[in-house]
N, C-alpha and C positions, 0 to 999 in steps of 0.2 A: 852452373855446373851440371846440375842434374838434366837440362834439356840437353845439353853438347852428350852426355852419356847414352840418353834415350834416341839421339838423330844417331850416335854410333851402331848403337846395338841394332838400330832399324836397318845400317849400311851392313850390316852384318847380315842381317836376314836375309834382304835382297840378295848378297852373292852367297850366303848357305842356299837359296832354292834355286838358283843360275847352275851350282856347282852339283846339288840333287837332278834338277834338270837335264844337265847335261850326262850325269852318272858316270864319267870320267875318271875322277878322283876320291876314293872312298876316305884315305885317310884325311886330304883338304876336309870334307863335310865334317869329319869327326874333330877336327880341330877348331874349326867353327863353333859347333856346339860347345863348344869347352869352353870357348872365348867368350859365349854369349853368359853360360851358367856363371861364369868367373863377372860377368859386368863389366869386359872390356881394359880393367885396370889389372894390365897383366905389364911384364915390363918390355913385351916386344910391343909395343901400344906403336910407335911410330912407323915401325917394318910392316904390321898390322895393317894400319890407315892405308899407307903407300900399296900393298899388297891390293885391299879393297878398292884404291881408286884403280890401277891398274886392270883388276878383275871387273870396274864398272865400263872404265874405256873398253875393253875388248867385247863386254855383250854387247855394248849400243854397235859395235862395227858389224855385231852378227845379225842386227834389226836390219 
């Protein structure tokens, strides 16, 4: 359980510095950090995930 927490929170980082990166959306980053501070175990966990894979397909279309 603790690794599936630590690959989240890393999936977290990557799109908190995609989302700084792009500077776009200030409240997206501030919510991020709150997700990270919290350790992921929030109860939008699965909107979350879905949110981040979604936010991964779109940077790799911008590579």
């Amino acid at each position: 359980m603790k690794i599936l927490q630590v690959i989240k929170i890393a999936l977290l980082i990557v799109v908190l510095a995609e989302e700084i990166r792009n500077a776009r959306n200030y409240k997206k980053v501030i919510v991020k950090l709150s997700e990270i501070k919290k350790g992921i175990d929030t109860p939008q966990k699965i909107n979350t995930l879905r949110e981040i894979r979604k936010n991964q397909i779109d940077f790799l279309k911008t590579l």
